[in-house]
N, C-alpha and C positions, 0 to 999 in steps of 0.2 A: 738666859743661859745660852751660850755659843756652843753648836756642837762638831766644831772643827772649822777652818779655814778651807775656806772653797778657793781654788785659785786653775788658773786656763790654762788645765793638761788635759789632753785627749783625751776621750775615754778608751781602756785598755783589753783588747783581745788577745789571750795569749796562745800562741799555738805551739810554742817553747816556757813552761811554765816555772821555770826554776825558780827562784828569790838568788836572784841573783851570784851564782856561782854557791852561796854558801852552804855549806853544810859538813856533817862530822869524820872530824878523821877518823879511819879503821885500817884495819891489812889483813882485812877478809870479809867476806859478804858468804850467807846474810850477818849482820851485824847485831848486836839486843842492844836495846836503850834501853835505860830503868826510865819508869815511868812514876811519880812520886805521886799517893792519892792523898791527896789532899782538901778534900770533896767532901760535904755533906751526902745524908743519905736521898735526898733530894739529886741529887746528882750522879751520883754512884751506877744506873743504869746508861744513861747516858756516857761519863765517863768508859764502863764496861763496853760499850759497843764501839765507842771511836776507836779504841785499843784493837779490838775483833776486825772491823773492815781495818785499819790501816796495816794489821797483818795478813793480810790478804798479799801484800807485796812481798816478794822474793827475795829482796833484798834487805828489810828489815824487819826484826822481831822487834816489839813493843813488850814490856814486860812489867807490871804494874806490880808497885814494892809501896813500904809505908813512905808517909808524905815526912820530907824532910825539914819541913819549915812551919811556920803558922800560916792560917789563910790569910789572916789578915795584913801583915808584911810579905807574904808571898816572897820569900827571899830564893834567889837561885841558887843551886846546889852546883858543883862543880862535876862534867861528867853529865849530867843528865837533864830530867825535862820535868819541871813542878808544876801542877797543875792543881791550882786554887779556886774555890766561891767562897762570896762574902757581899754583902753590901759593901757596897763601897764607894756608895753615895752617889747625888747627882754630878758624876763627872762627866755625863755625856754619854761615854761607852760601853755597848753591851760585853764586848769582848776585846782584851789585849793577847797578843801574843811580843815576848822579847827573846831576843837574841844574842849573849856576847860573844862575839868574834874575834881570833885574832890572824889575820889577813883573810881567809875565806872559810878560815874551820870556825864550825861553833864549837864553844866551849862549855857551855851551859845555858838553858833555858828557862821560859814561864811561860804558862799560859793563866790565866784569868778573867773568870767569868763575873759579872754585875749583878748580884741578887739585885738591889736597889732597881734594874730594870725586869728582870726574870721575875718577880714576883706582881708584876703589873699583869691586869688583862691581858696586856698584845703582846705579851715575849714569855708570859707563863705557859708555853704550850709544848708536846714534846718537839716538832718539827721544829720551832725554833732551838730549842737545847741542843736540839743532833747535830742542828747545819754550825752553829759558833763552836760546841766543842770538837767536831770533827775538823772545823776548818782550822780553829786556832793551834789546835795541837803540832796541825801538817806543816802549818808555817815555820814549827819550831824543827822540824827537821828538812827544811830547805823549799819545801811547794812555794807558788806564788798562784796567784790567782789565775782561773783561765779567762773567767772575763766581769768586767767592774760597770758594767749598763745594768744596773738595777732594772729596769723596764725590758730587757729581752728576753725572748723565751728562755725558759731554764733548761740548762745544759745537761741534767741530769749529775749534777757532782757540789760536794757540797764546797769547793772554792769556787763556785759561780755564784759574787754578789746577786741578791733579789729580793724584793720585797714580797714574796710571797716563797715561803721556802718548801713546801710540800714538792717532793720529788726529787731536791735539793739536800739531802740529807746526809747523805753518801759517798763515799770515791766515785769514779767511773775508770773506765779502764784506761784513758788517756793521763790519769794519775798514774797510775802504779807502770807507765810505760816511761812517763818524765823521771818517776823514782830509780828506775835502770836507768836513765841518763844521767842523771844526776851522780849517783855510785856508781857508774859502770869503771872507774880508776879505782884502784887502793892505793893508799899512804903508806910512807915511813914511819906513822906515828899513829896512835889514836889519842883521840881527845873522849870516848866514851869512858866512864867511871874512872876516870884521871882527874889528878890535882890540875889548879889551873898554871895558866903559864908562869911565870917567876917575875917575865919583866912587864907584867899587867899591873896598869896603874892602877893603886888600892882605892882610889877614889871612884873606879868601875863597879865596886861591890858596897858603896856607901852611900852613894843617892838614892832615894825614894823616887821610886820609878811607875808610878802612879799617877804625879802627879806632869800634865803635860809639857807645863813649861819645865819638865826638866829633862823631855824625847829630843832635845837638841832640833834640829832645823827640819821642817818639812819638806822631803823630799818628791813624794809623787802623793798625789790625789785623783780620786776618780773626780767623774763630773758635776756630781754632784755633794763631794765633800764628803759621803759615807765612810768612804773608805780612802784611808791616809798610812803613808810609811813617815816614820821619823829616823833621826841618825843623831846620834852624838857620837861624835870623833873624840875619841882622845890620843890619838896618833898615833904613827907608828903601826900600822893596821891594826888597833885594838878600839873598835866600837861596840854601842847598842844599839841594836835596830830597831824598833817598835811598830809593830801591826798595829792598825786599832778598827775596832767595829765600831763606826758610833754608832746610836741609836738612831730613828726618827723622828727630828723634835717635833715634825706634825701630827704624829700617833698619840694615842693614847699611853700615858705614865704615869695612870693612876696612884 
C-alpha cells in the first residue's frame, strides 16, 4: 500500500500561514460559517471543541447546524463546511480537508476523518482526534500549515505536523493573528450560505473525491510525504484543492 508520493520539496516553515490567498467571500467580519455535523458520537466532542477554539478568532464565528450530506459520500454543500467520519478504508489517510474555489474565494468545503485508521491502537486516542479535526477544519477556511518537519519540536498548534501530537492540539495565537490577515479585506460578494457560482463546471460536484487519483496533480509535499496538497484545475479559476494527512505506514494499523 502506497501512502503518498514522496518527491524533493523542502521541508515547509511557515511564518505567513495562509493556503494560499484562499478563502471566503463576506462584506463584514466577524463572519458565521455553518458548520455541517456530520459525525458520529465518537466524534462529536472533538468536533465540539475544534468549533470552540477556532472561535476564539475575531473574525469568524463557526456555527455548527445538521450535517447536510451522508458520511459516507461526504458530498459538499454550497456556502459551507461538511464535516464527516466513516471508515473509509485503507486509503492511506488519516485526514482530508477539500476546497472549491473560484479564483481565490472558497465556495464550499469538507473535511473527512478515517475511522479505518482512528479505530487502530495509534490514532484511537483523543490528542490524535483534536490535532486532525482541528487542523483539517482550519484548512477549509484558508490556514496552511505553520510547519511540515514531523521530527521538530512542537509548536504548540495543532497546524504543526508531528508525530507525536500531545501539546499539538490546539490554535496558538499565531493562528488567529494569520486569520486577521487573511480577512482583514471585505468583498463585494459573499460566497458564505450562497448557491454556487453559475459558470462552475458541473463536473466539480460529480467526482468522487475520495479517491486520489482523482485530487488531480500533486502540488507540494512535506519531506517526508506525510503531508501532500493536490489540485484539479478545471479552469477558468474554478478548482479543488485537497489537504491530506496520510497516516504512518510504519505505525501500528491494527
Amino acid at each position: 500500500m502506497a501512502f503518498g508520493l514522496a518527491i524533493g520539496v523542502a521541508t515547509v516553515s511557515f511564518a505567513d500561514h495562509s493556503w494560499g490567498g484562499y478563502h471566503w467571500a463576506r462584506t463584514s467580519n466577524p463572519f458565521t460559517l455553518k458548520v455541517g455535523d456530520n459525525v458520529s458520537g465518537a466524534w462529536d466532542t472533538y468536533l465540539d471543541e475544534a468549533i470552540g477554539d477556532w472561535n476564539a478568532s475575531v473574525v469568524l464565528d463557526l456555527s455548527k447546524v445538521a450535517g447536510g450530506t451522508r458520511p459516507r459520500l461526504c458530498k459538499p454543500t454550497a456556502g459551507r463546511l461538511e464535516v464527516c467520519n466513516e471508515r473509509y478504508g485503507n486509503t492511506g489517510w488519516l485526514g482530508i480537508a477539500q476546497i472549491w474555489v473560484n479564483g481565490l474565494h472558497i465556495t464550499q468545503a469538507t473535511t473527512k476523518l478515517n475511522d479505518t485508521y482512528f479505530n487502530t491502537s495509534t490514532y484511537n486516542k483523543p490528542e490524535w482526534r483534536r490535532l486532525v479535526t482541528c487542523q483539517e477544519i482550519a484548512h477549509d477556511f484558508g490556514l496552511d500549515h505553520q510547519d511540515e518537519n514531523f521530527d521538530n519540536p512542537n509548536l504548540g498548534t495543532c497546524m504543526d505536523y508531528t508525530s507525536n501530537p500531545l501539546g499539538n492540539e490546539h490554535p496558538n495565537q499565531h493562528d488567529f493573528a494569520e486569520l486577521i490577515e487573511i480577512y482583514s479585506h471585505l468583498d463585494n460578494t459573499t460566497t458564505v450560505s450562497a448557491s454556487l457560482p453559475k459558470a462552475m463546471p458541473p463536473a466539480m460536484g460529480q467526482i468522487d473525491f475520495d479517491n486520489p487519483g482523482q485530487w488531480g496533480k500533486l502540488v507540494r509535499s512535506s519531506a517526508n510525504g506525510r503531508a501532500q496538497l493536490f489540485e484539479l484545475d478545471f479552469g477558468r479559476g474554478h478548482k479543488v484543492l485537497t489537504h491530506v494527512f496520510w497516516a504512518d505506514p510504519d505505525r501500528d494499523r491494527e
